[in-house]
C-alpha positions in Angstrom: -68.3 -49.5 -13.7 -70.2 -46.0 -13.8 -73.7 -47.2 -13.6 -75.7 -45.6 -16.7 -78.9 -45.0 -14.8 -77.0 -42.6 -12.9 -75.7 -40.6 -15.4 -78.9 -40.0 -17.5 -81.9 -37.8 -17.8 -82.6 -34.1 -20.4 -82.0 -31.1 -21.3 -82.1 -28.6 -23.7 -79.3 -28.0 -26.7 -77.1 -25.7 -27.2 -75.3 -24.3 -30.8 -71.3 -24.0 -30.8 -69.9 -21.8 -33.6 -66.6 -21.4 -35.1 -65.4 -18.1 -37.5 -63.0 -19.0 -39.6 -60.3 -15.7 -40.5 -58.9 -16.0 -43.7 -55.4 -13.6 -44.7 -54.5 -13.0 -47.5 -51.2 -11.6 -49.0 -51.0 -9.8 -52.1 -48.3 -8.3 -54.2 -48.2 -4.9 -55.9 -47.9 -6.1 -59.3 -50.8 -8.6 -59.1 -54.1 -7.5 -59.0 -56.1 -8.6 -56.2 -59.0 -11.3 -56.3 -62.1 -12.1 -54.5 -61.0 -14.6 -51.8 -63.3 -17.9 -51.1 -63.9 -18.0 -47.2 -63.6 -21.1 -45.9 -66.4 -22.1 -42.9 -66.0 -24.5 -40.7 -69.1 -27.0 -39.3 -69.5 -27.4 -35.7 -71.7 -30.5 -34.4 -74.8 -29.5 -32.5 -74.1 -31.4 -29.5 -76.8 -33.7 -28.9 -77.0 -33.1 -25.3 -76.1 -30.2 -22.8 -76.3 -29.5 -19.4 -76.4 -26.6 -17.1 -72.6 -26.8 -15.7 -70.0 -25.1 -16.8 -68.3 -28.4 -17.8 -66.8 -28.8 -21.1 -69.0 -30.0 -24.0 -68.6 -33.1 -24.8 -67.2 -33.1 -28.4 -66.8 -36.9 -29.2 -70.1 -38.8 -29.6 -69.8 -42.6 -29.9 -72.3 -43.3 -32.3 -71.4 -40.7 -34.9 -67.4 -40.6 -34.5 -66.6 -44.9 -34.7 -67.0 -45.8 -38.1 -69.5 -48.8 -38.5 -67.4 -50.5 -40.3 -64.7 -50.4 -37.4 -67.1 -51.9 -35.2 -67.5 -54.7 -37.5 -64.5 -55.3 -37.7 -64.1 -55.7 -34.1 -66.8 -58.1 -33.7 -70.4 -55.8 -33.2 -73.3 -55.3 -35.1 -73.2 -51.8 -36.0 -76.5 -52.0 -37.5 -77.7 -53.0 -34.5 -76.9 -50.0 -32.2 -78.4 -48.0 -29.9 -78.1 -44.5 -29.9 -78.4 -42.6 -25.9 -78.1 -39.6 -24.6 -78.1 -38.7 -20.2 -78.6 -35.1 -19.4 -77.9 -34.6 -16.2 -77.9 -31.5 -15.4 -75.0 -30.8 -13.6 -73.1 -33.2 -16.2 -73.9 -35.4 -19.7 -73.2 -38.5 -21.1 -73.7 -39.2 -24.8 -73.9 -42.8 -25.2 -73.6 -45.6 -28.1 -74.8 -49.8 -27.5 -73.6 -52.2 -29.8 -74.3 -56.2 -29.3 -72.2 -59.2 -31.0 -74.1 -61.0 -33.4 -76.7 -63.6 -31.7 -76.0 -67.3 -31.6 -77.1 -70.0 -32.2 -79.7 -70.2 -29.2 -80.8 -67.1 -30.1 -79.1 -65.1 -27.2 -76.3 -62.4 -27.3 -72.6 -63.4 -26.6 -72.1 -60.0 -25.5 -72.6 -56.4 -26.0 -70.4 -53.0 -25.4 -71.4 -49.8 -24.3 -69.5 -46.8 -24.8 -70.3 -43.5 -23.3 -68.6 -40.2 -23.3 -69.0 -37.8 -20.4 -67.8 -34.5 -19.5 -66.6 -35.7 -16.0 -63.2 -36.3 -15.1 -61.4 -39.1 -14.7 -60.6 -38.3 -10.8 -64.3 -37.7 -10.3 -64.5 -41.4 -11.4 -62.0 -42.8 -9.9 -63.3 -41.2 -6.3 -66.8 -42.5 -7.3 -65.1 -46.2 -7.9 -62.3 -46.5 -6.6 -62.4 -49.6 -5.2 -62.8 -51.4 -8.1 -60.7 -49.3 -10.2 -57.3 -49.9 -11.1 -55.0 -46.9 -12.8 -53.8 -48.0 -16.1 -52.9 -46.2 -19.8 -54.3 -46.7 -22.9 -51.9 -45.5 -26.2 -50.5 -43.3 -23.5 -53.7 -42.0 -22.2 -54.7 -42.4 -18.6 -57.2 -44.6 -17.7 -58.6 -46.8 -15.6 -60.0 -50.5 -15.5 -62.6 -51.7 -13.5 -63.9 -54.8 -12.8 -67.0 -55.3 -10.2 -67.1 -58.7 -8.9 -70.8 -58.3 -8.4 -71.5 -57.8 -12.3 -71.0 -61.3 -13.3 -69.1 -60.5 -17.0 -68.5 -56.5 -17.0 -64.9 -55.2 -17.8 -65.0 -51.6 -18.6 -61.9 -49.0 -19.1 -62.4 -45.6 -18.4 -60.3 -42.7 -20.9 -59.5 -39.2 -19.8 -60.5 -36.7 -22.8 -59.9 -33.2 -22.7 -63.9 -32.9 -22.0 -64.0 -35.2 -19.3 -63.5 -39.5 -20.5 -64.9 -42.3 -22.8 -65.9 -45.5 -20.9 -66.2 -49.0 -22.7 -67.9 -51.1 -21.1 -68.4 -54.9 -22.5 -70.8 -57.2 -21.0 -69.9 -60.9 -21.8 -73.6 -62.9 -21.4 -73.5 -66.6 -19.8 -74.7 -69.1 -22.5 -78.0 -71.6 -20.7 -77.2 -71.7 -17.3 -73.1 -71.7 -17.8 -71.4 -68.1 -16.3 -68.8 -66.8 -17.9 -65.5 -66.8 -16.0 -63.5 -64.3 -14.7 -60.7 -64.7 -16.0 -62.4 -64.4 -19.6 -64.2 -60.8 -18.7 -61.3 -58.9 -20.2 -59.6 -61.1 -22.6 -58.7 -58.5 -25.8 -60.8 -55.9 -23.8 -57.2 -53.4 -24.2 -56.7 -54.3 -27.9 -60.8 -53.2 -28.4 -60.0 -50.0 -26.4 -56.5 -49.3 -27.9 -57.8 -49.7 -31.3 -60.7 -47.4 -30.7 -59.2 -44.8 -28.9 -57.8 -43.0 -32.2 -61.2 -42.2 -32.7 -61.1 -39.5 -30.2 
């Protein structure tokens, strides 16, 4: 799993803009009117960085529906919303938790970040716990630290860079979770969010 403390810090933000071109045909027997132009809104990304990487033009918090996330399980009032500027790259960044139970604590709780670095840069960082997979026909990757005690996170490629999930499944009293339950319907969560991008 990309650690998120290393992937995070600011910097300044920066405008896209589209222009629209409009053509029009006309016929000589019909007199010619005043044509609406149509405009086109760009998102001010909410981070930037001082590469010359791709902005990142999918940002968790504002392109999942909340009522997807619900859905699948998360509080979407709940979330919280990140960004990591980095510099050299960016990660924008969305946390949602299940609802609490019963005890009060968190069953578990899913990050998802999007970053304009690529996949291979990812796989070299991780390698070892990283396993080549595809997601709806995407490559990705799934990774699974041993040392995390409950993190399964897959890793998209995007044409700016990749999407991570990363779900954190959180031991009830004194009882860990077991490994074998780290993923369970982990690929059906990605899969289903991964036409969001």
């Amino acid at each position: 799993m990309v650690d998120s403390g290393d992937h995070m810090a600011g910097w300044e933000y920066a405008a896209l803009t589209m222009t629209s071109v409009v053509l029009v045909g006309c016929s000589a027997n019909t007199a010619t009117e005043p044509t609406p132009t149509t405009t086109t809104t760009t998102r001010i990304p909410r981070v930037t960085d001082n590469s010359v990487r791709p902005p990142i033009t999918f940002d968790p918090c504002l392109d999942i529906p909340d009522e997807a996330m619900e859905e699948l399980g998360y509080d979407a009032r709940d979330k919280d919303v990140d960004a990591y500027p980095m510099g050299a790259y960016s990660f924008l960044g969305c946390s949602y938790r299940s609802p609490a139970v019963e005890n009060g604590l968190r069953q578990f709780s899913l990050s998802i970040l999007a970053g304009n670095v690529t996949l291979d840069e990812e796989l070299a960082k991780v390698g070892d716990i990283a396993t080549p997979t595809q997601i709806n026909g995407r490559r990705a990757l799934l990774e699974i630290d041993e040392s995390s005690s409950g993190d399964c996170t897959y890793v998209l490629e995007t044409e700016f860079g990749l999407v991570l999930y990363c779900r954190t499944h959180y031991k009830l009293g004194s009882t860990p979770v077991p490994r074998d339950q780290w993923c369970i319907d982990m690929e059906h969560l990605v899969a289903t969010l991964e036409s969001y991008l």
